[in-house]
C-alpha positions as CSV (number, residue, x, y, z in Angstrom):
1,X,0.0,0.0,0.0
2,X,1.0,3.4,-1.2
3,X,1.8,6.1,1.9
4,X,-0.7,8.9,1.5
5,X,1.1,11.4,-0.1
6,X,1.4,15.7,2.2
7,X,-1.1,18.1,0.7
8,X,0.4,20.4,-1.6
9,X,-1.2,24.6,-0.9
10,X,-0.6,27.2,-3.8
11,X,-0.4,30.5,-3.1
12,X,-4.7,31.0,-3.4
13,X,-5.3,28.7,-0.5
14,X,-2.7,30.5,2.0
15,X,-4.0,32.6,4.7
16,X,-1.1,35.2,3.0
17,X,-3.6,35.8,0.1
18,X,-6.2,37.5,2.2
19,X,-4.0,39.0,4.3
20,X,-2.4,40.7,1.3
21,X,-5.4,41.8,-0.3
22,X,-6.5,43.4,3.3
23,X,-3.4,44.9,3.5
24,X,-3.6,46.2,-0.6
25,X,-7.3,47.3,0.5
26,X,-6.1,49.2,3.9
27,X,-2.9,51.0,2.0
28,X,-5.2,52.1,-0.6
29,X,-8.5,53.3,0.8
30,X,-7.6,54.1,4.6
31,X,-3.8,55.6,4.4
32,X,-4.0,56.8,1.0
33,X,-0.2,55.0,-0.1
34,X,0.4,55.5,-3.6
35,X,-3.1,56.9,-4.7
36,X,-3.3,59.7,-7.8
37,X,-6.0,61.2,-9.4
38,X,-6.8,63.4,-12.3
39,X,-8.6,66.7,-10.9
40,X,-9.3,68.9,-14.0
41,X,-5.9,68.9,-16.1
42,X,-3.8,68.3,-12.4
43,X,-2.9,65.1,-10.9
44,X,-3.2,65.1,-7.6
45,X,-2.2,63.0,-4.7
46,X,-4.1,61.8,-1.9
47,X,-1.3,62.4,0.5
48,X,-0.5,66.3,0.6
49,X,3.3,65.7,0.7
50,X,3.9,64.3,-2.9
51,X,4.1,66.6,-6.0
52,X,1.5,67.6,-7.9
53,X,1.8,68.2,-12.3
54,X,-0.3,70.0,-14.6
55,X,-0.5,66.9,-17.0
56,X,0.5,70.0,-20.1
57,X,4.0,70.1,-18.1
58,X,4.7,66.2,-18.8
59,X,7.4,65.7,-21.4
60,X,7.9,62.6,-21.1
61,X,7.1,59.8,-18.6
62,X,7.8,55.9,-18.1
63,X,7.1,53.1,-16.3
64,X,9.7,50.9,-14.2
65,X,10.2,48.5,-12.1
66,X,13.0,49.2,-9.2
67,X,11.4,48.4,-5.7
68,X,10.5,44.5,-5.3
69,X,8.1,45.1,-8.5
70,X,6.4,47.9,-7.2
71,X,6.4,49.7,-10.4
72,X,7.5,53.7,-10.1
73,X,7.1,56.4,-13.1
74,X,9.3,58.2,-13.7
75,X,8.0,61.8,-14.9
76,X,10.3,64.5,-16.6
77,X,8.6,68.0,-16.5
78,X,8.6,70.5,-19.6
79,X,10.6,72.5,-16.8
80,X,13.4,69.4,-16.8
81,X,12.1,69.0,-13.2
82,X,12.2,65.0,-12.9
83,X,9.8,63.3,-10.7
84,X,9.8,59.4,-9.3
85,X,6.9,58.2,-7.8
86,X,5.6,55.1,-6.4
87,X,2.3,53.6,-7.9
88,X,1.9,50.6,-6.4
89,X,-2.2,50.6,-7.4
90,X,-1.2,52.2,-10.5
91,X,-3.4,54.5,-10.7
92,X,-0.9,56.9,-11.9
93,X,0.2,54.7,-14.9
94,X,-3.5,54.5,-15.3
95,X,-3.8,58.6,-16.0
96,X,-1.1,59.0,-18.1
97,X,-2.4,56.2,-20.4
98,X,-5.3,58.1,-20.4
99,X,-4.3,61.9,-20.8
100,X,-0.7,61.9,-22.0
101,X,-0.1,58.5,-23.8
102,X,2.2,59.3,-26.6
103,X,4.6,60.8,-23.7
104,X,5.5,57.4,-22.3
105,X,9.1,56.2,-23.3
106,X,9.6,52.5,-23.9
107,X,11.4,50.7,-20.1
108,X,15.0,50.9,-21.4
109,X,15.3,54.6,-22.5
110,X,16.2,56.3,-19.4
């Protein structure tokens, strides 16, 4: 007779997974970590403390991946001003899709 065999768990059936998407849920709609939006032709952050951009001052603006795969964008202001934010909901990847698009440069050209 065959020993029965130890149950294998993948990552769905962990407690980690909920715990992870409480913690996602918590950062987002309590603290306000990493949270943009698009007020008029501004973005603006939930938390007073980052920068806000008139999206007409983006000259270019990409998407990368430095920080355990929380992606940041990288913004360069018509001004030269350069900006690296955090968008770990990407919400602000999400707005510059939307408003500025053909500003994005491709992951290897900065």
């Amino acid at each position: 007779m065959k020993a029965a065999e130890p149950m294998q768990l993948n990552n769905h059936n962990t407690v980690r997974h909920p715990v992870t998407r409480l913690k996602r849920w918590i950062e987002r709609n309590v603290f306000k970590i990493d949270v943009y939006e698009l007020r008029g032709d501004e973005v603006v952050p939930a938390r007073p403390r980052a920068p806000r951009f008139k999206v007409q001052d983006v000259s270019s603006w990409q998407q990368v991946f430095i920080c355990l795969g929380v992606p940041v964008i990288v913004i360069v202001l018509a001004d030269g001003q350069k900006l690296e934010l955090s968008d770990k909901h990407e919400d602000l990847r999400n707005i510059l899709q939307g408003v500025v698009a053909n500003k994005e440069l491709p992951w290897n050209a900065i």
